[in-house]
C-alpha positions in Angstrom: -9.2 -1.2 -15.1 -10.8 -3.9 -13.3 -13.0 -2.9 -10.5 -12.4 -4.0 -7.0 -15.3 -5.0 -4.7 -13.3 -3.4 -1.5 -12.2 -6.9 -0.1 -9.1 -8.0 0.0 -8.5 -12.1 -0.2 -7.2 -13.7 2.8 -8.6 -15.8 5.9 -8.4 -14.7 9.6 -7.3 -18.0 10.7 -4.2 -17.8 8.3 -3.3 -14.5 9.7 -3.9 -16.0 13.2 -1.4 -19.3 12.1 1.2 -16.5 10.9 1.1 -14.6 14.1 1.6 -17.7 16.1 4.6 -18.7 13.8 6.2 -15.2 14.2 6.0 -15.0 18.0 7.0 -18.2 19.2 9.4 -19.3 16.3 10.6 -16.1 14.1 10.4 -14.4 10.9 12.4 -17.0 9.3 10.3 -19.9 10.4 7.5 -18.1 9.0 8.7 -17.4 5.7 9.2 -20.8 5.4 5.6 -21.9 6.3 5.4 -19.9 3.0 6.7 -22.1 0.2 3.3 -24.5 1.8 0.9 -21.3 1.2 1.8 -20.0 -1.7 1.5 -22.6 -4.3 -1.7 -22.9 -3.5 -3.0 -19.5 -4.2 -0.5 -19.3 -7.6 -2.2 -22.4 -8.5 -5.9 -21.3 -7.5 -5.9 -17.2 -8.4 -5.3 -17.7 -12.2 -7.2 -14.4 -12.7 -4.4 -12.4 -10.4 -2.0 -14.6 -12.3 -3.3 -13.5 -15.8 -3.8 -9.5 -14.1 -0.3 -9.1 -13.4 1.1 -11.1 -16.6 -0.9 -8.2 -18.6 0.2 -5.5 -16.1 3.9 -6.4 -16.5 4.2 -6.6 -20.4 3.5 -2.5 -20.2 7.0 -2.2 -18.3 9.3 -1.2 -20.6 12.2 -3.5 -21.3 10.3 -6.2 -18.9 12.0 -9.6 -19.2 9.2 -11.1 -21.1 11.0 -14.6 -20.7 11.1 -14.6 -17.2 7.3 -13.3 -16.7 6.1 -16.7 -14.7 8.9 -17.0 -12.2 8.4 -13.0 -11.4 4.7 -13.5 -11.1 5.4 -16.6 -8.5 8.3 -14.5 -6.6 5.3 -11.7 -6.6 3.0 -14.1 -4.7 5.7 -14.9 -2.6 6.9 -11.7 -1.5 3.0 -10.7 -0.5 3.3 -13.5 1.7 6.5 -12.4 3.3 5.4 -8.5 3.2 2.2 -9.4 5.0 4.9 -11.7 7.6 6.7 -8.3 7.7 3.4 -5.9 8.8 3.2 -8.4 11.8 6.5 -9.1 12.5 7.2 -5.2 13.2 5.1 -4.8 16.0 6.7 -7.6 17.7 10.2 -8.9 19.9 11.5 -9.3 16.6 11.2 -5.1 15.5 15.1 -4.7 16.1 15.8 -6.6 13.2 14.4 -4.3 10.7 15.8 -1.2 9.4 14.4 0.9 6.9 17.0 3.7 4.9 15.0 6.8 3.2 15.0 9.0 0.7 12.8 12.1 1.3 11.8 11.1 4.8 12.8 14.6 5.8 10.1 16.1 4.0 7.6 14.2 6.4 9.9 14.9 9.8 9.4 18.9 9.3 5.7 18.6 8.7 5.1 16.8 11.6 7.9 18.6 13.9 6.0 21.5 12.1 2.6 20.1 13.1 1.7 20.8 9.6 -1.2 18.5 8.4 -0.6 16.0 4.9 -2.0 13.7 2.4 0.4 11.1 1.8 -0.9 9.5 -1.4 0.4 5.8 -1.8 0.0 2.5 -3.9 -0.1 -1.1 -3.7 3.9 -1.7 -4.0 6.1 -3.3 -1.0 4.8 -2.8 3.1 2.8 0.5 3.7 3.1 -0.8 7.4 6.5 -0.8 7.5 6.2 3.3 6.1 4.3 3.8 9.0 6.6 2.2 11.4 8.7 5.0 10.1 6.2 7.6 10.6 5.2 6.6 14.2 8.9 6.4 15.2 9.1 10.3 14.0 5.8 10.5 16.6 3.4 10.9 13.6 -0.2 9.9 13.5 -1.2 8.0 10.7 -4.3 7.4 9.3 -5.0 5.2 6.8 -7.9 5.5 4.9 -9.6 2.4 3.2 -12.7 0.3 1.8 -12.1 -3.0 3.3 -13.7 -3.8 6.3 -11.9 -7.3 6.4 -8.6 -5.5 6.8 -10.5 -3.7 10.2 -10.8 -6.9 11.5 -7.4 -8.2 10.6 -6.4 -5.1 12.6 -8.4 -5.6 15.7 -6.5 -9.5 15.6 -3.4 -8.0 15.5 -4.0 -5.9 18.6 -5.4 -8.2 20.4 -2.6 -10.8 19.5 0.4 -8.7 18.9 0.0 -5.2 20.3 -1.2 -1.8 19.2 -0.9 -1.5 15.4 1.4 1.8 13.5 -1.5 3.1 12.1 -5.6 4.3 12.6 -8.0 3.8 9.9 -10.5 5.6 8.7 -13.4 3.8 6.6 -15.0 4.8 3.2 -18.3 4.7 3.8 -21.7 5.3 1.7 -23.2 7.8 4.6 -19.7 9.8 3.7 -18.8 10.2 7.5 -15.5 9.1 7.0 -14.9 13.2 5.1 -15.7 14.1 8.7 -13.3 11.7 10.2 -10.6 13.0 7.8 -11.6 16.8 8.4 -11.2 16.1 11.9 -7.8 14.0 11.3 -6.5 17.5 9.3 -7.9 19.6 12.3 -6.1 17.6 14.9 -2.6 17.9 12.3 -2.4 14.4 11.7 -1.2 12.7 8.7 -3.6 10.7 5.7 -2.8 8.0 3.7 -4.8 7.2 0.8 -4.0 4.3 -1.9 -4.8 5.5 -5.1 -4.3 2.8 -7.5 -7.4 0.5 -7.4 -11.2 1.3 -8.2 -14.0 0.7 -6.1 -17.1 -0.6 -7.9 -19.3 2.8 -8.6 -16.5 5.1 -7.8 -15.8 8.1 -10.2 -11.9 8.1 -12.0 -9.4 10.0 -13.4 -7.7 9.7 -16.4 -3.9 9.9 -16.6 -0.6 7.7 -18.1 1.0 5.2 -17.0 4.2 3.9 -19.5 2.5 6.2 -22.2 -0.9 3.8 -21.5 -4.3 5.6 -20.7 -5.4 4.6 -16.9 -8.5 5.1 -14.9 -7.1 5.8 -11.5 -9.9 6.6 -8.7 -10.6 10.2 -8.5 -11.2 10.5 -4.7 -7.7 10.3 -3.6 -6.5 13.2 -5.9 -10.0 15.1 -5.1 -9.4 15.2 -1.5 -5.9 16.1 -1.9 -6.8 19.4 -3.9 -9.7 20.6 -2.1 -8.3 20.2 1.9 -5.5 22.8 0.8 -2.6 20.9 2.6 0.4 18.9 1.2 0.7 15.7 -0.7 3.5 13.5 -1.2 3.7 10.0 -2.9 4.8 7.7 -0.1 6.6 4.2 -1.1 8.3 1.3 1.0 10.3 -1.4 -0.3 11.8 -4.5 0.8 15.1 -4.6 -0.3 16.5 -7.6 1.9 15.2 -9.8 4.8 15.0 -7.0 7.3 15.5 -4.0 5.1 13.1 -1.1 3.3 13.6 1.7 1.8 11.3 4.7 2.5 10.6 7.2 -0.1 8.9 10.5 0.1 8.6 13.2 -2.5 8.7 17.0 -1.7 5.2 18.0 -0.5 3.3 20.0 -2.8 -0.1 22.0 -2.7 -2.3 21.9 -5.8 -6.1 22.4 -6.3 -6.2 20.8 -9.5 -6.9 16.6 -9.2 -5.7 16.5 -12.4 -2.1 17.6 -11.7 -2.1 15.9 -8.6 -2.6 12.4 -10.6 -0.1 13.2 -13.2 2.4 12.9 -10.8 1.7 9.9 -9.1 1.0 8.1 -12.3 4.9 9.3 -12.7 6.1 7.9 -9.5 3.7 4.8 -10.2 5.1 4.1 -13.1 8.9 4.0 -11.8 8.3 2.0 -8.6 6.4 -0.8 -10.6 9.2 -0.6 -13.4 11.9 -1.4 -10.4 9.7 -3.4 -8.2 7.4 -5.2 -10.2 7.8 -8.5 -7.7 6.2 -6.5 -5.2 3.7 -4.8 -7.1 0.5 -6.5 -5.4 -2.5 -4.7 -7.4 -3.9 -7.7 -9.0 -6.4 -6.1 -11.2 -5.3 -5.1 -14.6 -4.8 -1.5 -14.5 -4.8 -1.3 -18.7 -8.0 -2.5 -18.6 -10.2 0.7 -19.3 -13.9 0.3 -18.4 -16.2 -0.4 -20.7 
């Protein structure tokens, strides 16, 4: 698989020309400010364009024919996903519902104040899960590389409001294992993505549509040794103003290897049903060399 470098692309001025769009004239007027945006980066980001080309011919019975217009409606429904993580915390909150399957699971750990890992990927608004999670009077903690998107979240509270979620670094010194120890102390609730590598980072290896995949091993690591319970946690848009939130029964496993199985399983059936919002745009065939 490619590696990431633990940045994500995106200016802060953008965001901040979104925001303004969102509060003063709506979602809709947004979205539309998107059909300007988004040619440009489909015409400029011919690697992401090529990454998810070679991602989608592994889907089986993918609509080879139609690969170009799915990769544009991909980079458009980023834009509009990204719209959505602001637009939640805002006037315009009411007009978003979100219908589950397996939320339950996640209610009577946290009515429980039982700690969890909830393992997650690139696929449709993990804000929008969160949303879900706060409402149910969850913490959330989000654990991640990229520093930009720390920033992006200090604009949003600044400009918006206080954000669904806290966030917990990767960093080289490791302090963030103490953050997350503390995290499980205080029964809170992780989220880790597990489907991009970070430059250096060890992997797993596990299937995806029958294909070998290096997924990074932390996520499955930390999920084995804290002895708490996982579940694969998914949110997809389905209309405008509606997700769908989906939760798997939380298990407990010390084996990272059994723990990736799975969510290579659940992977693998999200991106077959949502590959327009599948927005991992690094080949995830690609084995390192």
């Amino acid at each position: 698989m490619n590696k990431w470098s633990g940045r994500t692309k995106g200016f802060v001025l953008g965001y901040k020309i979104f925001i303004l769009f969102i509060k003063n004239f709506g979602v809709g007027a947004a979205y539309f400010l998107l059909h300007f945006v988004v040619p440009f980066y489909f015409i400029f980001l011919p690697k992401a364009r090529k990454n998810l080309a070679l991602t989608f011919k592994y889907i089986p019975n993918f609509n080879q024919a139609k690969i170009l217009s799915i990769v544009y409606m991909n980079f458009l429904n980023l834009g509009k996903s990204l719209i959505d993580n602001f637009a939640i915390l805002t006037k315009w909150s009411s007009k978003y519902t979100c219908s589950q399957d397996g939320g339950e699971y996640l209610v009577d750990l946290i009515t429980k104040s039982k700690p969890a890992i909830l393992i997650s990927g690139h696929i449709g608004s993990w804000n929008i899960a969160g949303e879900f999670l706060k409402e149910q009077d969850g913490i959330v903690n989000v654990v991640m590389f990229d520093g930009e998107a720390k920033r992006i979240k200090r604009l949003v509270e600044r400009d918006i409001g206080e954000s669904n979620y806290n966030i917990i670094v990767i960093k080289d010194d490791l302090s963030h294992l103490f953050k997350i120890k503390t995290a499980i102390d205080n029964k809170e609730l992780i989220c880790i993505h597990a489907d991009r590598n970070l430059e250096g980072a060890k992997t797993i290896d596990t299937k995806i549509f029958n294909k070998r995949v290096h997924l990074p091993l932390g996520p499955f690591a930390i999920a084995s040794k804290l002895n708490i319970p996982y579940s694969f946690v998914f949110s997809v848009k389905e209309s405008m103003y509606k997700y769908h939130f989906t939760a798997t029964n939380p298990k407990i496993s010390n084996d990272p290897q059994i723990i990736a199985n799975e969510f290579a399983e659940v992977l693998s059936e999200k991106l077959s049903n949502h590959p327009e919002q599948w927005f991992n745009y690094f080949n995830i065939f690609e084995l390192n060399k």
